[in-house]
MIVO-461341 format. One record per residue (C-alpha): residue number from 0; residue in one letter; y, x, z. Coordinates in nm, 4 decimals. Layout:
N
   i aa       py       px       pz
 NUM  a        Y        X        Z
...
END
This chain:
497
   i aa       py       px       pz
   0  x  -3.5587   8.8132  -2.3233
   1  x  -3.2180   8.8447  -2.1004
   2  x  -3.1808   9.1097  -1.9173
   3  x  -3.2095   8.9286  -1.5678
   4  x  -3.5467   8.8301  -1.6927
   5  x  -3.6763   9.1985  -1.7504
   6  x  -3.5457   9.2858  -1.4321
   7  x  -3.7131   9.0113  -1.2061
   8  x  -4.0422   9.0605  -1.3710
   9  x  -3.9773   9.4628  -1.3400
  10  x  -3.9668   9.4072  -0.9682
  11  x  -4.2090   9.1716  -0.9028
  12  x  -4.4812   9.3708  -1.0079
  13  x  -4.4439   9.6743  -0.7494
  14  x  -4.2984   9.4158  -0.5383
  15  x  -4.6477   9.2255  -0.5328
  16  x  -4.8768   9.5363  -0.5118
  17  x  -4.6685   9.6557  -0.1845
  18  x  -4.7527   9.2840  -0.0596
  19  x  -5.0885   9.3744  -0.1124
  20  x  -5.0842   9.6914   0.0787
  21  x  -4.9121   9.5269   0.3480
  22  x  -5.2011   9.2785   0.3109
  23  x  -5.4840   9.5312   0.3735
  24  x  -5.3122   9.7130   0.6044
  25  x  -5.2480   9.3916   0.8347
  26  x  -5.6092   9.2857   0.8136
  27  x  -5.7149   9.6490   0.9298
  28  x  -5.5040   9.5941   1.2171
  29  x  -5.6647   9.2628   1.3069
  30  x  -5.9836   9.4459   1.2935
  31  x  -5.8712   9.6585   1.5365
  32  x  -5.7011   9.3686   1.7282
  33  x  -6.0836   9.1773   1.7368
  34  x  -6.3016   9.5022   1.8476
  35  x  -6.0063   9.5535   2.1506
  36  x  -6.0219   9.2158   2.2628
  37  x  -6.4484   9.2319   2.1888
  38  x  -6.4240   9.5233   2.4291
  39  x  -6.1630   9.3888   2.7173
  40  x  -6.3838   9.0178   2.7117
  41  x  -6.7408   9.1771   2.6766
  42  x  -6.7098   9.5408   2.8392
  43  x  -6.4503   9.5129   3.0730
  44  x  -6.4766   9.1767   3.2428
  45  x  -6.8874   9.2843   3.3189
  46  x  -6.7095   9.6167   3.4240
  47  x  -6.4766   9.4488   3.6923
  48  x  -6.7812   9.2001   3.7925
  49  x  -7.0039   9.4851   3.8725
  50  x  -6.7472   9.7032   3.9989
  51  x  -6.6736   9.4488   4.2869
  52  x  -7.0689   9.4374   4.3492
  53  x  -7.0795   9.7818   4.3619
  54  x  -6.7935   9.8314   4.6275
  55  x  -6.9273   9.5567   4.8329
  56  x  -7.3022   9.6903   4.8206
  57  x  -7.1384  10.0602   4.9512
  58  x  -6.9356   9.9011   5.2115
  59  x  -7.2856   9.7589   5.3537
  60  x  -7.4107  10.1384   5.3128
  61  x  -7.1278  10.2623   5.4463
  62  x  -7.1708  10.0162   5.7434
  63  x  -7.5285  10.1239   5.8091
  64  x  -7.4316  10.4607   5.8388
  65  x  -7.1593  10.4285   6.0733
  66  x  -7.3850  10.2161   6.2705
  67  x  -7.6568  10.4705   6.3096
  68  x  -7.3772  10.7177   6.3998
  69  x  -7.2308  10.5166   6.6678
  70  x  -7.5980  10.4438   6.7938
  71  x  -7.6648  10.8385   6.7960
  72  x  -7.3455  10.8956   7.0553
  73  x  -7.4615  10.5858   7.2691
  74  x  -7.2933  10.2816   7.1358
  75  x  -7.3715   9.9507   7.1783
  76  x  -7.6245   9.7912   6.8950
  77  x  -7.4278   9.4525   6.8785
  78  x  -7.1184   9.5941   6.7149
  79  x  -7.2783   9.7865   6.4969
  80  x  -7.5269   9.4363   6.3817
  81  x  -7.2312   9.2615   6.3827
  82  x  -7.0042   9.5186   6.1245
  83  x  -7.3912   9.4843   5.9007
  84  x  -7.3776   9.1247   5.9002
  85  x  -7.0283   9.1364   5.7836
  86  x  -7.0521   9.3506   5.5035
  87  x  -7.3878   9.1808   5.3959
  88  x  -7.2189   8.8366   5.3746
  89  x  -6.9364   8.9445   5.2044
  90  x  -7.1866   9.1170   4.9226
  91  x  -7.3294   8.7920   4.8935
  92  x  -7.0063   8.6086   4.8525
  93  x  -6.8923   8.8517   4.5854
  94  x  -7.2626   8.8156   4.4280
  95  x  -7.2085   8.4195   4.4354
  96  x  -6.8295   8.4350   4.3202
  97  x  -6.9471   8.6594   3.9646
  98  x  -6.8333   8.5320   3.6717
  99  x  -7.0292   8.7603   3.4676
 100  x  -7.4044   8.8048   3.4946
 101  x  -7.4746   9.1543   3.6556
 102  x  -7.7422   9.3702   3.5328
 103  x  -8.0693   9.3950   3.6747
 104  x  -8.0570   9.7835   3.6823
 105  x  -7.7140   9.7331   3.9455
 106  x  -7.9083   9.4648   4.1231
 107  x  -8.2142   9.6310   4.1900
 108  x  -8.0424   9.8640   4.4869
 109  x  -7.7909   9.5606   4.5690
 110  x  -8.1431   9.3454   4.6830
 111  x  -8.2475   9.6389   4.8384
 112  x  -7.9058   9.6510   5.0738
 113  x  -7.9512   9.3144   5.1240
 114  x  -8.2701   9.3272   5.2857
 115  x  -8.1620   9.6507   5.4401
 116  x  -7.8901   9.4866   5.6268
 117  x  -8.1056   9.1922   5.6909
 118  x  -8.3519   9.4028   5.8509
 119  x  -8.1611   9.6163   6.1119
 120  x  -7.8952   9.3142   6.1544
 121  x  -8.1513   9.1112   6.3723
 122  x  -8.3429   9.2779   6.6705
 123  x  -8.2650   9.6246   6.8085
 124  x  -8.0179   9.7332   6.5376
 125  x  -8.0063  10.0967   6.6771
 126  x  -8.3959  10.1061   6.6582
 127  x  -8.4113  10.0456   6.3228
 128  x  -8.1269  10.2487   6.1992
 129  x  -8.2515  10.5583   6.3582
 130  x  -8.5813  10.5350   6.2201
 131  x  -8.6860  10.7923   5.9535
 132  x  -8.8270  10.4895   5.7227
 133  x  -8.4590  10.3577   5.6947
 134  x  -8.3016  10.6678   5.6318
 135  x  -8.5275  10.6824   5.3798
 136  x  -8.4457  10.4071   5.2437
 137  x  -8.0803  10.4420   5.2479
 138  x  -8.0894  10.7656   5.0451
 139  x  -8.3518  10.5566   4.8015
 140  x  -8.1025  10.3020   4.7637
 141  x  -7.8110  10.5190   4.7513
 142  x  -7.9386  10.7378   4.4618
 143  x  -8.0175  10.3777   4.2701
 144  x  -7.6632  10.2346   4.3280
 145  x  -7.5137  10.5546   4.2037
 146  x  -7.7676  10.5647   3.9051
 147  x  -7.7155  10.2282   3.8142
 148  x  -7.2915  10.2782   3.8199
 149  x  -7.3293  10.6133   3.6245
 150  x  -7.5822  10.4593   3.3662
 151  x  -7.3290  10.1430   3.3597
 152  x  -7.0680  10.4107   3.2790
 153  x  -7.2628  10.5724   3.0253
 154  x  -7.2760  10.2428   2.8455
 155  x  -6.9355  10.1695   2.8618
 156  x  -6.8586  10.5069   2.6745
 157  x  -7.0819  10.4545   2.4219
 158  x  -6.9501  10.0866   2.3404
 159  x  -6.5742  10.2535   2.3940
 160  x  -6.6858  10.5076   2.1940
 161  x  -6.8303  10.2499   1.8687
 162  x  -6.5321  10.0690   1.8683
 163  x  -6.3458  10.3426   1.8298
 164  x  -6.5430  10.4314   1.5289
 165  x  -6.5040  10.1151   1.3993
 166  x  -6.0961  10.0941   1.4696
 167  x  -6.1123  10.4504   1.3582
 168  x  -6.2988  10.3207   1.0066
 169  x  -6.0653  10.0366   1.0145
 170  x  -5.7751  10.2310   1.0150
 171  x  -5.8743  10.4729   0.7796
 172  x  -5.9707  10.2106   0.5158
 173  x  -5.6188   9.9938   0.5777
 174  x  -5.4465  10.3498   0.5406
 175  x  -5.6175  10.4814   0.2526
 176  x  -5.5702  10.1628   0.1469
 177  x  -5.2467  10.1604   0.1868
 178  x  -5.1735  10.5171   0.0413
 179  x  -5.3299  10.3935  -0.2948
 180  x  -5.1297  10.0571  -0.3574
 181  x  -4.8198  10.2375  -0.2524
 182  x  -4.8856  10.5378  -0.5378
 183  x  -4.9935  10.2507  -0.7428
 184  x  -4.6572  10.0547  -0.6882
 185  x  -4.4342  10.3815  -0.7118
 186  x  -4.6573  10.4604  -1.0079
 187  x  -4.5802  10.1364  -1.1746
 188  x  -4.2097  10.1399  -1.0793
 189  x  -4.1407  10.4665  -1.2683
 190  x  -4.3264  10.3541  -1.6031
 191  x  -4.1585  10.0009  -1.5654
 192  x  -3.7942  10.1430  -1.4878
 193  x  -3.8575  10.3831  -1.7933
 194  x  -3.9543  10.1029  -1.9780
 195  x  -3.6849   9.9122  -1.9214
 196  x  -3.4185  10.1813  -1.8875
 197  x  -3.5648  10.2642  -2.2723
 198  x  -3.5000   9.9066  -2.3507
 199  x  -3.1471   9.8973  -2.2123
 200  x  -3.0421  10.2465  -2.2759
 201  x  -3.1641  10.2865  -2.6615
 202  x  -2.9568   9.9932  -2.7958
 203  x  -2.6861  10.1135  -2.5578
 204  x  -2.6845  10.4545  -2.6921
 205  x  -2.7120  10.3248  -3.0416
 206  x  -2.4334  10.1095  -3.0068
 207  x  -2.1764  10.3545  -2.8240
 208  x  -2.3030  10.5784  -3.1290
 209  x  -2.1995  10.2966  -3.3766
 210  x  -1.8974  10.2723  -3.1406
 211  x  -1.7698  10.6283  -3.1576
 212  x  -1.8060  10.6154  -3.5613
 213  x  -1.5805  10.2934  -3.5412
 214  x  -1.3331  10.4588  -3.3155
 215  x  -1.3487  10.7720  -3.5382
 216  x  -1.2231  10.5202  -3.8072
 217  x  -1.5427  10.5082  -4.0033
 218  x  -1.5987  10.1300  -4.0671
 219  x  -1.8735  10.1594  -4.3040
 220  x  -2.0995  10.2028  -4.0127
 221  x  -2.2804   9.8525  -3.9243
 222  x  -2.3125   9.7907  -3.5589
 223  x  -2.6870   9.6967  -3.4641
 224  x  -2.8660   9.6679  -3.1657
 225  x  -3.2479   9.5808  -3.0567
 226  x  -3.3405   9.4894  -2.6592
 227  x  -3.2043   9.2206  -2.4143
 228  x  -3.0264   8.9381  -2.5200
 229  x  -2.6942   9.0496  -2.3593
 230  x  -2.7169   9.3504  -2.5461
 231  x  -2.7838   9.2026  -2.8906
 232  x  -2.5243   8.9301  -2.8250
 233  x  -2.2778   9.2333  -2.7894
 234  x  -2.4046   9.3852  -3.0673
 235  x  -2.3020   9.0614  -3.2580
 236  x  -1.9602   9.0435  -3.1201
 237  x  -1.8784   9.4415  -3.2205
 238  x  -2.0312   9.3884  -3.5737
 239  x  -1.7760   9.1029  -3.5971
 240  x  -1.4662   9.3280  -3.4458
 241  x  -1.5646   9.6124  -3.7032
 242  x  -1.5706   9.3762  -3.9985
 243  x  -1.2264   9.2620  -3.8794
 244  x  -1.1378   9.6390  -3.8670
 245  x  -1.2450   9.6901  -4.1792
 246  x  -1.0497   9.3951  -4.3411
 247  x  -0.7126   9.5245  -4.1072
 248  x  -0.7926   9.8572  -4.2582
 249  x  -0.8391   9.7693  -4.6124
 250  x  -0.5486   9.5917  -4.6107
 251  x  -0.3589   9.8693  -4.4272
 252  x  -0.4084  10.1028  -4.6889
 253  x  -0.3127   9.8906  -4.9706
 254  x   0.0549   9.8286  -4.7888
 255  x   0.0510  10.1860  -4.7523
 256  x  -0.0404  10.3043  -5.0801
 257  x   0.2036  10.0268  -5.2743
 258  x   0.4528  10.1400  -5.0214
 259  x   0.4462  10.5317  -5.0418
 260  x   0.4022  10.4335  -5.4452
 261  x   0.6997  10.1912  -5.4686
 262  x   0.9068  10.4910  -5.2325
 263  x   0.7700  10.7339  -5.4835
 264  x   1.0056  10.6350  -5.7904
 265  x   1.3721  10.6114  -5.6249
 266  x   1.3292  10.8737  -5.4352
 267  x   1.2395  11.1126  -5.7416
 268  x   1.5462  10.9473  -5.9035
 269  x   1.7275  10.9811  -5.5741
 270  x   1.6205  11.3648  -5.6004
 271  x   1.7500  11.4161  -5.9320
 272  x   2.0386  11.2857  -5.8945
 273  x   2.1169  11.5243  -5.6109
 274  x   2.0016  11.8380  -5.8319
 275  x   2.2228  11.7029  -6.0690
 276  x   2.5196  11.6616  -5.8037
 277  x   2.4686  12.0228  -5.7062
 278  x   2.4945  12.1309  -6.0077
 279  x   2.8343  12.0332  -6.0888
 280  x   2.7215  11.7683  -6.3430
 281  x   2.9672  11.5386  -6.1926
 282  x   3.2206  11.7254  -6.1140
 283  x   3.2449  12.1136  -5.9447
 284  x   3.1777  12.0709  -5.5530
 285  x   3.3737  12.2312  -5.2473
 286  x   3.2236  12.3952  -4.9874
 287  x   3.1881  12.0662  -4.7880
 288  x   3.0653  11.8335  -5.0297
 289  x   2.8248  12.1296  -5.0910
 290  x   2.6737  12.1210  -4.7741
 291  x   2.6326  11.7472  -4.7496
 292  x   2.4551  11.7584  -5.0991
 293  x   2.2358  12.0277  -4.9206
 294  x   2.1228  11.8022  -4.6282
 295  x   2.0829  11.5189  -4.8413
 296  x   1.8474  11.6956  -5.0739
 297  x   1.6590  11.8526  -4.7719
 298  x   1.5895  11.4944  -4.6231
 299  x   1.4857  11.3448  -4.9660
 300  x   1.2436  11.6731  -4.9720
 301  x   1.1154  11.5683  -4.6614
 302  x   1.0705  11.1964  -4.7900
 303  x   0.8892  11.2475  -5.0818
 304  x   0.6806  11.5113  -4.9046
 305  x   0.5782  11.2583  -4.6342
 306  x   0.5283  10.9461  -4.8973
 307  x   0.3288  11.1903  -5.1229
 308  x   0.1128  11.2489  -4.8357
 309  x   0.0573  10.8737  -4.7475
 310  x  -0.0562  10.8686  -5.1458
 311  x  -0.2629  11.1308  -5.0765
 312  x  -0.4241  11.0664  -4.7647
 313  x  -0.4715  10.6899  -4.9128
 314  x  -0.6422  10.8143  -5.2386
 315  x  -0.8901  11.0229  -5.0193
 316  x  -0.9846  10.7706  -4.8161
 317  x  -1.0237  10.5409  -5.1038
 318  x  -1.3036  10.7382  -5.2417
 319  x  -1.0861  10.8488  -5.5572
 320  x  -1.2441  11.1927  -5.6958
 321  x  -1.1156  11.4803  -5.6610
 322  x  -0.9614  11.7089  -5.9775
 323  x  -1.1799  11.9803  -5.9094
 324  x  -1.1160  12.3477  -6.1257
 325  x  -1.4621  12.5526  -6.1279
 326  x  -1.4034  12.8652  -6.0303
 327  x  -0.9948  12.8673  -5.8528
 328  x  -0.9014  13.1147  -5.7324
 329  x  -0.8426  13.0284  -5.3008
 330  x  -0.6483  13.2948  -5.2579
 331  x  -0.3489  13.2201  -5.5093
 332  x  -0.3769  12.9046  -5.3552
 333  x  -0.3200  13.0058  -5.0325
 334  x  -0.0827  13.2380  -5.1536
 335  x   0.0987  12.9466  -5.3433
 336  x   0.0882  12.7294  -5.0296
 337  x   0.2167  13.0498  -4.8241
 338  x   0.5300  13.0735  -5.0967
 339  x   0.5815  12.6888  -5.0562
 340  x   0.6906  12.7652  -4.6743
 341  x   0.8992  13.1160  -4.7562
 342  x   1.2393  12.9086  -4.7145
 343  x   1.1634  12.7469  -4.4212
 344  x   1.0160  13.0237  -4.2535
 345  x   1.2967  13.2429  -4.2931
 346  x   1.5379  12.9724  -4.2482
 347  x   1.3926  12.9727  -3.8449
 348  x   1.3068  13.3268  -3.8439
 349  x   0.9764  13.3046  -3.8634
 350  x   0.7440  13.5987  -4.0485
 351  x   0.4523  13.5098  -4.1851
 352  x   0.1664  13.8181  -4.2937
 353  x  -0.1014  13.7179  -4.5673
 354  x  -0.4403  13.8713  -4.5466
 355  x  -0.7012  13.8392  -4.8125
 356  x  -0.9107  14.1347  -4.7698
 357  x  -1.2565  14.2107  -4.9415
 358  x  -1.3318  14.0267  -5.3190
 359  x  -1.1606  13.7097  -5.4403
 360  x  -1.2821  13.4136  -5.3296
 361  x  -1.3884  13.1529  -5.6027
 362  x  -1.4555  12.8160  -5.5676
 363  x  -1.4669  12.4602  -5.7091
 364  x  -1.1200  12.3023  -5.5993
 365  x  -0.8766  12.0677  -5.6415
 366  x  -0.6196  12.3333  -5.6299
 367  x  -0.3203  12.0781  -5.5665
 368  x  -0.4476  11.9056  -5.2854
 369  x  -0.5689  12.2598  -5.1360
 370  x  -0.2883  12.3908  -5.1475
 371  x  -0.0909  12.1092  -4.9749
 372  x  -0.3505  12.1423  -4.7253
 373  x  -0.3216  12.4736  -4.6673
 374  x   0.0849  12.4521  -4.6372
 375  x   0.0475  12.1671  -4.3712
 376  x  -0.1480  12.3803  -4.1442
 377  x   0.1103  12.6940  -4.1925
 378  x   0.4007  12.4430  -4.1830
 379  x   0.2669  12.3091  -3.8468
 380  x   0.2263  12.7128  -3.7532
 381  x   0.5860  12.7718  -3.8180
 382  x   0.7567  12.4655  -3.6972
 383  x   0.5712  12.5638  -3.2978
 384  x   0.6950  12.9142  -3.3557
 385  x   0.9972  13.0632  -3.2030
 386  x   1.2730  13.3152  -3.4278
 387  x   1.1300  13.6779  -3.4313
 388  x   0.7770  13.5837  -3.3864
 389  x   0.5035  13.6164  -3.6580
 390  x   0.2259  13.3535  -3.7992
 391  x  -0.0836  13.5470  -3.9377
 392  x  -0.2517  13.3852  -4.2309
 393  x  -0.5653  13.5751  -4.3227
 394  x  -0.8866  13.4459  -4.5687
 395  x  -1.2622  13.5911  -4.5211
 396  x  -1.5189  13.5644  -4.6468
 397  x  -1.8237  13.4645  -4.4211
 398  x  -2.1831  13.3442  -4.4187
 399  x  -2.1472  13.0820  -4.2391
 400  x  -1.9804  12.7436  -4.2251
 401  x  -1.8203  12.4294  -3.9952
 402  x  -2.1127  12.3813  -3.7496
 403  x  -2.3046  12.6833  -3.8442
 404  x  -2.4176  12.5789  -4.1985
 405  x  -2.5166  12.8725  -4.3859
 406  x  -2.4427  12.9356  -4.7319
 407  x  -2.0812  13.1339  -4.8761
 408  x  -1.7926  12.9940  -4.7140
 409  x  -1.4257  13.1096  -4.7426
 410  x  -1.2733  13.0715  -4.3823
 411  x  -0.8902  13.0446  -4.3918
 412  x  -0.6921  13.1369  -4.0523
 413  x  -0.3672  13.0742  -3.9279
 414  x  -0.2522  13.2129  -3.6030
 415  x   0.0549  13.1421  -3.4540
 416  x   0.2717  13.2771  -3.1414
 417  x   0.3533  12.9304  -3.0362
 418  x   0.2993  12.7752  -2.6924
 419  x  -0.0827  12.7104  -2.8002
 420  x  -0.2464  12.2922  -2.8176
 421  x  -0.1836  12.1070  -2.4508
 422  x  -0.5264  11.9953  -2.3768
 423  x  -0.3703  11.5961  -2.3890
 424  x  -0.3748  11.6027  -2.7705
 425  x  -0.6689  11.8274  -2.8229
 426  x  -0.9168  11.5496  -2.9514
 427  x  -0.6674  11.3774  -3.1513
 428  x  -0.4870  11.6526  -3.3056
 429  x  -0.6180  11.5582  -3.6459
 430  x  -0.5665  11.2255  -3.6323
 431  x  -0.2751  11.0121  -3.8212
 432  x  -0.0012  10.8879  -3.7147
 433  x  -0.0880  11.0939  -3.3962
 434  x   0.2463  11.3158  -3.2124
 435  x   0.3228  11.4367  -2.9248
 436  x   0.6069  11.7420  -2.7895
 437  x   0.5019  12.0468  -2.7476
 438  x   0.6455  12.1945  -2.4657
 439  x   0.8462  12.5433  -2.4962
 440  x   0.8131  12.4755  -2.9012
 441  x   1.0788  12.3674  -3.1387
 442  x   0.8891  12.2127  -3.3647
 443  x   1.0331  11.8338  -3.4228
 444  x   0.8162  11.5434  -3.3179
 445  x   0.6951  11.3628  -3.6942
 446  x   0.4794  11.1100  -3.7838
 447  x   0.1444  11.3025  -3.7471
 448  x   0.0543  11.3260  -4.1048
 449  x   0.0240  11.6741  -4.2188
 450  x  -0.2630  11.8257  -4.0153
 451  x  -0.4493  11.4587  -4.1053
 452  x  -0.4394  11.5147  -4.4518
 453  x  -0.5191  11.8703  -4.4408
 454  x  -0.8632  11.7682  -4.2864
 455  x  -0.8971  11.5165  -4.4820
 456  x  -0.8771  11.7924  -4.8477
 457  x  -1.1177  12.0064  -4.6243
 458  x  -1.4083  11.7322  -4.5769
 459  x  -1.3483  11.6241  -4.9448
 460  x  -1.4539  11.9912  -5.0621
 461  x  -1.7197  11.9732  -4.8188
 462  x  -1.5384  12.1980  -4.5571
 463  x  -1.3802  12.0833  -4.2158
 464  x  -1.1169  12.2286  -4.0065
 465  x  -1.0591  12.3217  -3.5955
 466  x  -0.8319  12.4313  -3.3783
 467  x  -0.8270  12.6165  -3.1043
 468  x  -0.6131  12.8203  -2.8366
 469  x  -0.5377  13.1992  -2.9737
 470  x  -0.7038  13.4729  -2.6669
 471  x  -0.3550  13.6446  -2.7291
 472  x  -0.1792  13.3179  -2.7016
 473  x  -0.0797  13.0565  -2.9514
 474  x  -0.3073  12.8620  -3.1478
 475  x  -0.5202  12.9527  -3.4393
 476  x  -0.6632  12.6812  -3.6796
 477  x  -0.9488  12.8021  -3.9226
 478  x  -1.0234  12.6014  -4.2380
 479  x  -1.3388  12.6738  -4.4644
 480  x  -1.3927  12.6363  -4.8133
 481  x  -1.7675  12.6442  -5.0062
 482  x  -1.7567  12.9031  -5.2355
 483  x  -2.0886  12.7334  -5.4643
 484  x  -1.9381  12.6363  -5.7923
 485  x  -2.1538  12.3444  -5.7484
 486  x  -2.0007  12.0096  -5.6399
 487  x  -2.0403  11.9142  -5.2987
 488  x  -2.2055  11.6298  -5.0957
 489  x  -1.9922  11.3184  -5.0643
 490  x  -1.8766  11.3157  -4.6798
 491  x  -1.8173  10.9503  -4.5323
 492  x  -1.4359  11.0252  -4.4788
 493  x  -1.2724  10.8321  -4.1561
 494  x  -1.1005  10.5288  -4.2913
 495  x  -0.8120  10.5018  -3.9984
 496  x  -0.4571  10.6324  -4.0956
END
């Protein structure tokens, strides 16, 4: 399945249970919506019809008793009938103009005003509003209008009050509701993004792993990857580059092993013949010719020491064995490799101070290639040191190994005064064919060989080697050597030059 695929379905999920919620919580509110507009049609609308009978049934009470106070101070009868008639007919307009039936409890007293104002409207009004019987009768009806609007009250509460119960419930069902699709949905996003992160990230860490071997120069790893199409399909594509590689590689080491073997030949005859020169086979020398005999023999050094290292490197990297010695001695090696250097070190005015303290070290070697490996790194040491300054080799012996590995290791240091490794080359310091200047160092920029092969011995004998920047300054590079006369594991050696 492609990726877009995973991710569409992914979201649709959550996407559809938040519909859902949205759902439940939009029917709540047209719950809510129904028992408003249940109370503004039903409650309210009776409310304003029997508020209006109300007013109009006080105003006739209200008329009556100004009526029976104007008759007290003397006042004519006839306005006072005529202000009861009024108010009377208006309460029976706004009784015949109700749109919603009014209850029988409100128009029990309205009657009751009716006939009031009926009564002391026609004949002497003042007589019969200053009679005990219709006070009476006002205060009867007075005490039922006001019952009847307070019970009508009441009843509006308690149907304001049950629809609030019921919004209330509503609510409280569309929000719990709510709450528990929304946890649901988050709930289901986080496994389904882990889910598919797993399936996208997995493959993707796989293959950078794959990746990093390939760039490290180890072909032999085959690029695989499980999970979305695009993925795979890259997968593919990298599996076909490292093949290629591979091939490039293969065929790269061939040209450089015939090459650095074809070199080999004329330039030991070219060496010879040099020796033989300064020597005064063909003839005695002066001081000049001397000299250029000299340089000439010091480049062809140089020559066959570089081609013997492309041999080298290539016949490591080819899987040939190693001529392993049970029981070498490291430290003549290293003091072999140290002697090796003497000349040039003095030549630039360098020191260098051997240390081999405690027992001597034995171990299962190829005491040629160990020794090269051990003058590269004290080469490198002197060529980045200055005249007057000292390079420290020193061997111990310690229990443990390259990336703590336990077991009895020889660990071989060499510390130099130099301007220490610029963080630029750091990761790629061992690598071939890798240079760079070094500033404040004289050291000559050279094809990048020497510390690459001197790995390369170490990881054959099951060691490794690192570098690092010196507290006091400089840089010290520590090499380590098992010291079990038993042969080690076969290390998948980088395969790039």
């Amino acid at each position: 399945m492609r990726l877009v695929s995973r991710l569409v379905l992914s979201h649709a999920l959550p996407v559809g249970l938040m519909v859902c919620a949205l759902v439940v919580m939009l029917g709540s509110l047209a719950q809510i919506s129904s028992s408003l507009k249940e109370v503004r049609d039903a409650e309210l609308g009776s409310l304003n019809t029997e508020e209006a009978v109300h007013r109009a049934a006080w105003a006739v009470e209200i008329a009556v008793r100004h009526g029976a106070v104007d008759c007290e101070h003397g006042r004519s009868s006839d306005d006072a009938a005529r202000v009861i008639r009024q108010r009377s007919a208006n309460l029976d307009a706004v009784l015949a103009a109700a749109g919603k039936p009014v209850r029988e409890s409100m128009l029990e007293p309205v009657r009751g005003y009716q006939a009031l104002a009926s009564r002391v409207s026609s004949g002497d009004t003042c007589a019969h509003l200053l009679t005990t019987t219709t006070r009476l009768e006002r205060e009867r009806l007075d005490e039922m209008l006001t019952d009847a609007w307070i019970s009508r009250m009441f009843e509006l509460h308690s149907a304001l009050l049950r629809k609030d119960e019921e919004s209330g419930r509503a609510a409280g069902s569309a929000l719990s509701g709510g709450i528990v699709l929304a946890l649901v949905a988050c709930v289901v996003s986080v496994l389904l993004a882990h889910r598919l992160a797993r399936t996208v990230t997995q493959p993707l860490a796989s293959l950078s792993s794959s990746v990093r071997s390939v760039g490290r120069g180890d072909f032999t790893v085959t690029i695989e990857a499980q999970g979305p199409r695009e993925v795979y399909e890259l997968a593919e594509e990298m599996e076909v580059m490292r093949r290629r590689l591979a091939e490039l590689e293969s065929l790269k080491q061939g040209f450089l092993a015939s090459v650095s073997h074809e070199m080999r030949t004329p330039l030991t005859k070219i060496r010879e013949a040099l020796a033989l020169l300064a020597d005064g086979a063909g003839g005695k020398l002066n001081e000049r010719q001397g000299r250029i005999v000299e340089i000439a023999q010091v480049a062809c050094e140089r020559e066959i020491r570089t081609v013997t290292t492309l041999l080298d490197l290539s016949r490591l990297r080819a899987g040939v064995p190693l001529q392993r010695k049970p029981g070498a001695s490291v430290d003549e090696v290293l003091w072999s490799a140290v002697r090796d250097e003497d000349d040039e070190a003095r030549e630039r005015g360098v020191t260098v101070d051997v240390e081999t303290p405690g027992e001597a070290a034995k171990a299962l070697l190829d005491t040629v290639l160990v020794e090269r490996a051990i003058a590269n790194i004290v080469r490198n040491a002197v060529a980045v040191s200055k005249k007057g300054q000292h390079v420290r080799v020193r061997r111990d012996l310690v229990p443990e190994g390259p990336g703590g590995i336990t077991g009895s290791w020889a660990q071989i240091s060499v510390v130099d005064q130099g301007p220490g490794i610029p963080p630029e080359i750091r990761s790629v310091i061992f690598d071939a064919f890798v240079t760079h200047s070094v500033d404040s160092s004289p050291k000559r920029v050279g094809i990048g060989l020497g510390l690459a092969l001197a790995r390369e011995i170490a990881r054959a004998h099951g060691g490794d080697i690192e570098a690092a920047d010196d507290p006091a300054g400089g840089a010290v590079f520590r090499m380590w050597l098992p010291l079990d006369d038993v042969e080690p594991p076969s290390r998948a050696l980088p395969a790039h030059v």
